[in-house]
C-alpha positions as CSV (number, residue, x, y, z in Angstrom):
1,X,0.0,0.0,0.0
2,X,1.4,3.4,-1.0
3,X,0.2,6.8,0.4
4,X,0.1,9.4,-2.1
5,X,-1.3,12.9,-2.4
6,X,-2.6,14.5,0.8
7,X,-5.0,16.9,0.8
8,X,-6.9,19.5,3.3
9,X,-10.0,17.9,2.4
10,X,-9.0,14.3,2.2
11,X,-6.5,11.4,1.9
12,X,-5.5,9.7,-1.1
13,X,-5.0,6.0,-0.9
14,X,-3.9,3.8,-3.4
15,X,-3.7,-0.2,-2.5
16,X,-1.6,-2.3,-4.2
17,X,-1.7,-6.0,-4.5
18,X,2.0,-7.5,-4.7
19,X,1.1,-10.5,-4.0
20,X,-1.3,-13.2,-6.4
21,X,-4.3,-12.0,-5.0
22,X,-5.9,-9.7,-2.6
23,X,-9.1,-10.7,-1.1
24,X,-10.4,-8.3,1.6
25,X,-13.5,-7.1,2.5
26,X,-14.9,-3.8,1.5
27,X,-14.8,-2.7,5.0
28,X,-11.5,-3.0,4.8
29,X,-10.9,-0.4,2.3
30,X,-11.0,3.6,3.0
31,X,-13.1,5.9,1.6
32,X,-15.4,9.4,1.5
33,X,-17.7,7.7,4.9
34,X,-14.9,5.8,6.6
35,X,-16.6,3.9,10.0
36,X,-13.9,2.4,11.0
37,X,-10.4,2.8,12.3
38,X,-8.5,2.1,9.5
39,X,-5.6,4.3,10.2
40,X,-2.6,5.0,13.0
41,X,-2.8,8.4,13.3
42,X,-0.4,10.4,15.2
43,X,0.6,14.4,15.8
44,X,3.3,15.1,16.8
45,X,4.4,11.8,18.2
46,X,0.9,11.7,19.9
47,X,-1.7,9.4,19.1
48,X,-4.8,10.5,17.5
49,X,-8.4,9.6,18.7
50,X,-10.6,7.7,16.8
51,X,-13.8,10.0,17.5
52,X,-16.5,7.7,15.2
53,X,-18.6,5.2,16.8
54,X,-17.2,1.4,16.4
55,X,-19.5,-0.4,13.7
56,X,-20.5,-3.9,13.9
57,X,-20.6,-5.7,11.0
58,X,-22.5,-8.8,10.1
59,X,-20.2,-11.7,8.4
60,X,-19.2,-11.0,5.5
61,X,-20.3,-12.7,2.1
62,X,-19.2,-13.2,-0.7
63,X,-20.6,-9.6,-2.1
64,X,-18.3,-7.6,0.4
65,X,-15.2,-9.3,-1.3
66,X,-13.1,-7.8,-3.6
67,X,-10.4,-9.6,-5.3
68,X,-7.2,-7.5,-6.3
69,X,-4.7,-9.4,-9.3
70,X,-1.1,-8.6,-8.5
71,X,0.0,-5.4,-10.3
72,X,-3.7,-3.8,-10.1
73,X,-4.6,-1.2,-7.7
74,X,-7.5,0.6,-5.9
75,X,-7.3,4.4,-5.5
76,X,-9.7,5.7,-2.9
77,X,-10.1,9.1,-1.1
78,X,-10.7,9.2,2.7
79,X,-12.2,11.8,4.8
80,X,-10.0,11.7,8.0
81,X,-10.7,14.6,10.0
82,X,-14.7,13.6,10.1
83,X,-13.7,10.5,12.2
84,X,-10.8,11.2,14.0
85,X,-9.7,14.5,16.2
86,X,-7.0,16.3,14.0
87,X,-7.8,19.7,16.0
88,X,-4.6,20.3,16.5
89,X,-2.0,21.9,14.4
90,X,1.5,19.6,14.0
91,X,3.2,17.0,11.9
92,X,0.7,13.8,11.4
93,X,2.2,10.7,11.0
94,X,-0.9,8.8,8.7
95,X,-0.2,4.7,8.3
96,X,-2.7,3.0,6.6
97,X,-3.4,-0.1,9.3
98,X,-5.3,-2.9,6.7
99,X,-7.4,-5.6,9.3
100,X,-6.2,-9.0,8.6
């Protein structure tokens, strides 16, 4: 996974498979209504909340699957400051945290 591009307004995320295949769930995958902590966020050396409340999800089927080939990639654009407390002014440190 590469992080490229960030913007006042949002993140830019682009996964990568390097492996065969990627199989994750949608979930799993960042984008404009992000409801879950997906990323380590900190400022400053100082972890960021995660303000949104925790979602549970039902089991996953088939449907909420997507299948990455190696060398293709999904782009997506996250909204980060509408689920987590980036109030602050400082250096954020963003990783990308992808569930297992």
């Amino acid at each position: 996974m590469i992080l490229t591009n960030i913007y006042a307004d949002g993140l830019q995320v682009r996964i990568a498979s390097l492996r065969s295949m990627f199989n994750k769930t949608k979930s799993c995958l960042p984008n404009s209504e992000t409801h879950d902590p997906l990323f380590r966020i900190t400022c400053n050396g100082t972890p960021v909340d995660y303000v949104d409340p925790l979602m549970k999800r039902r089991a996953p089927t088939s449907g909420d699957v997507i299948s990455l080939v190696s060398g293709k990639a999904i782009v997506a654009t996250a909204q980060l400051s509408s689920v987590y407390d980036m109030s602050k002014t400082g250096n954020y440190l963003i990783q990308y945290d992808m569930p297992t």
